[in-house]
Structures are given as C-alpha cells and as structure tokens.
N, C-alpha and C positions, 0 to 999 in steps of 0.2 A: 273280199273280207273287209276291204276299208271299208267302205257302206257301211257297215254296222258300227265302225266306231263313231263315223260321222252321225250314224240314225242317233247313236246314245247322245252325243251332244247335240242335237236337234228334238229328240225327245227329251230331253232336261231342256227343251227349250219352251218348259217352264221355264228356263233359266239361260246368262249367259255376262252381263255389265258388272261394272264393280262401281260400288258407291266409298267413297273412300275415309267420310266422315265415321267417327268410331265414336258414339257416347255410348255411357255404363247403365247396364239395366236398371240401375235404381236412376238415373236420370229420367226425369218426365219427357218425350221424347214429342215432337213440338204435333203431333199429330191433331187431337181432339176438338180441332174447333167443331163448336155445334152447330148445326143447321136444322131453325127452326123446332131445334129439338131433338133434333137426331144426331146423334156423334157417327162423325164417319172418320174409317182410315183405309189408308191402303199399303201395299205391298208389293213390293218391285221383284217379284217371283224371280224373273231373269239374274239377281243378285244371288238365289243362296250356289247355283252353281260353283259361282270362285269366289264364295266367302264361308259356305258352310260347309263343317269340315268333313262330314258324314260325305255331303257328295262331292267334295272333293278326293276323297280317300275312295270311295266306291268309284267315280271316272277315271280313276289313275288305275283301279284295280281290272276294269271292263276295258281301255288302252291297251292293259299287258296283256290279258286274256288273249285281245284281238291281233297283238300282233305275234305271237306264240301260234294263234290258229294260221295267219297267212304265210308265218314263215314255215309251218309245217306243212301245209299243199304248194307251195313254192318248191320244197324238194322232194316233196311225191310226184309233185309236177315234172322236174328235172328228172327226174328217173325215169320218170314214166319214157318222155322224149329222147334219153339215151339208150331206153330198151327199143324203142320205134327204129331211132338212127340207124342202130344194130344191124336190127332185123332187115332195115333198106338193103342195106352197105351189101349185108350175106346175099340178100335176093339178088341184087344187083350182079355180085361177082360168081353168084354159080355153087353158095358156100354152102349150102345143106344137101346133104346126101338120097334127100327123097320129097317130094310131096307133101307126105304125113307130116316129116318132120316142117319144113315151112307151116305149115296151118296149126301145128300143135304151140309152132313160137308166136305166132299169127295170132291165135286167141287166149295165150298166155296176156301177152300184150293189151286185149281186148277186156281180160279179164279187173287186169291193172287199171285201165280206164276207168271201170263201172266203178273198179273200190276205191279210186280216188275222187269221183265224183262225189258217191255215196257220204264218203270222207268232209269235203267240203259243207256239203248240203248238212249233214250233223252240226260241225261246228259253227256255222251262219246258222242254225236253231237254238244250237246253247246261249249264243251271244244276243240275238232275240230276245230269248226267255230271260234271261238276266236283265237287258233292259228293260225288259216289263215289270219284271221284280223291283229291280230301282225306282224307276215313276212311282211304281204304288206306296214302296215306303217312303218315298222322298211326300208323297201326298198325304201319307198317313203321320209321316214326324212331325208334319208343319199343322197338320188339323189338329193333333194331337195340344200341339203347342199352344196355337190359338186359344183354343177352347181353354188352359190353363190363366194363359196370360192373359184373357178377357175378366176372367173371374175379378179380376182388381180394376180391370181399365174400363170395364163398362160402354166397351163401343156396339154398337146398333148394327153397324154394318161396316165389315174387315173384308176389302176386295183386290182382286190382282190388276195391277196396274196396265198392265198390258190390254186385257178390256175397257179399259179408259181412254178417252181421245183429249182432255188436259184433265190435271189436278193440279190446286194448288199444292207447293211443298210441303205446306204447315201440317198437310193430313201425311206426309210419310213417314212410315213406322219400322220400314226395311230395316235400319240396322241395328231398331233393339232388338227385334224379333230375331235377325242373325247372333245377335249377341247371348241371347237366349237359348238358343237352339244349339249354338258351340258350348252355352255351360251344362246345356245339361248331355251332350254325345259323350261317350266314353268312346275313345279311338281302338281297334281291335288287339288284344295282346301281339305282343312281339312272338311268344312262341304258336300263337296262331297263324299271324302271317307268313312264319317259317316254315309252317310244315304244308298251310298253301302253296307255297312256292318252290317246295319240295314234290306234290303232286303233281303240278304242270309239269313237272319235269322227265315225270315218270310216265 
C-alpha cells in the first residue's frame, strides 16, 4: 500500500523543491525578457507540490487515506495468520473431531484469504484512481490559471522547467504563479473534512 503513497508523490512529480523567495502578485516578477520578440517564461512545476496549498491539502489527504487502507489489511492480515496458526496448532495436536470438520476450518481460512486479498486489490484501486484525479486537476488549476494570468502578461511561451536543460533565472515566474494559485483556492470547510474523516472511519 506504500507504493501508492510514494506513486502520488512521484506522480505530483510534476512537483517536489521549494523556492523560498515570496514576491506579491502585483509585483512584476523578473520573468519577461524578450527574445527576439518572443516573451518567454517558465515554471518550476516541481514547486507547486509543497507550496500550493490545494496539493498540499490533497497529498496530506491521499497519505491518510493510504495509511488507514495499510493499517486495515495489516489486521486482516494478523487475523487472517492467527486463524492459520489455529487451525496448525488443532491439526497438529489431534484437536478436531473429524475430517469434515478440519476442511470446513481449512476453507473457512481459504475463504478469509481470497477476501483479504480482494480487500487489498480494492483499496490500491481507490488510491490509484484518486491519484489520477489529482494530476488531472492539479493540471487543470495550473492551465486554468495560466490562461488567466497570461491575459495581462502577454508571454508567447509559459513552459515547465523541468523540460529544460538551463534557463536563465530572469524568465522564472514559479512563485507569482504559486502566489496566484494560493489566492485564488479556497481550502475545504471544516465541517466537510469532518464528516470525511468520520467516513473513513466507518
């Protein structure tokens, strides 16, 4: 089940560094030099990770998830192995009265397997699917974004850094765009993540 917490911070890798410098959206952000004619900037994708607070709040939320689903096949797991233990211990010492009965605890046991596997295989699909949910709107906030905050800034071409093998600094634009992106999230109500938190429980 770890693997998919690691997948979700490997697939946000779009994302992952922190930039530490903090200017204000209405700050001209030293991006724009022109070339030739063409305004270019770029974008340290790897930063909205652990500066934008959407996936920040969504990576802490797919963590608990993941670790709510391991700690739940961890004692399906333990049961399952002290139902096994059991069933040794009785064969071993002579403890069931017939046949039938050994085979009946026998694929009782067998039965417990299948549904703890099945079990597992479910909750590494939920956690999947949720990552894939996040990449898409973590792709969809930032395009969404672009496209607004171009409207004034007039760049030609806005690319992810990481596709890049050097850029000068003057073209990076990572932390108005984060700056940008944090004012316009609203963080999820408190009685929403309450009653989240109350589900997983149930």
């Amino acid at each position: 089940m770890k693997k998919y917490i690691l997948s979700t911070l490997a697939v946000a890798a779009m994302m992952a560094s922190c930039n530490n410098a903090s200017p204000k959206m209405d700050e001209q952000p030293a991006a724009a030099a022109a070339t030739e004619g063409i305004k270019i900037a770029y974008v340290e994708v790897d930063s909205l990770t652990t500066q934008y607070n959407f996936a920040k709040d969504y990576t802490a939320n797919l963590e608990r998830k993941s670790t709510n689903a391991r700690n739940t096949v961890t004692q399906k797991g333990n049961q399952l192995q002290a139902a096994f233990d059991n069933f040794q211990k009785k064969l071993n010492n002579n403890g069931f009265t017939s046949r039938e009965q050994a085979e009946s605890q026998q694929a009782a046991i067998q039965r417990q397997q299948r549904d703890l596997q099945a079990l597992q295989a479910r909750l590494e699909g939920e956690l999947a699917n949720e990552t894939q949910q996040f990449n898409e709107a973590l792709r969809d906030s930032l395009n969404n974004f672009l496209a607004d905050y171009n409207k004034d800034k007039k760049f030609d071409i806005i690319v992810n850094k990481a596709a890049i093998l050097y850029a000068n600094k003057k073209f990076d634009i990572t932390q108005d765009v984060i700056n940008g992106l944090n004012k316009r999230y609203k963080a999820p109500a408190k009685d929403a993540k309450k009653a989240e938190k109350k589900a997983e429980k149930e």
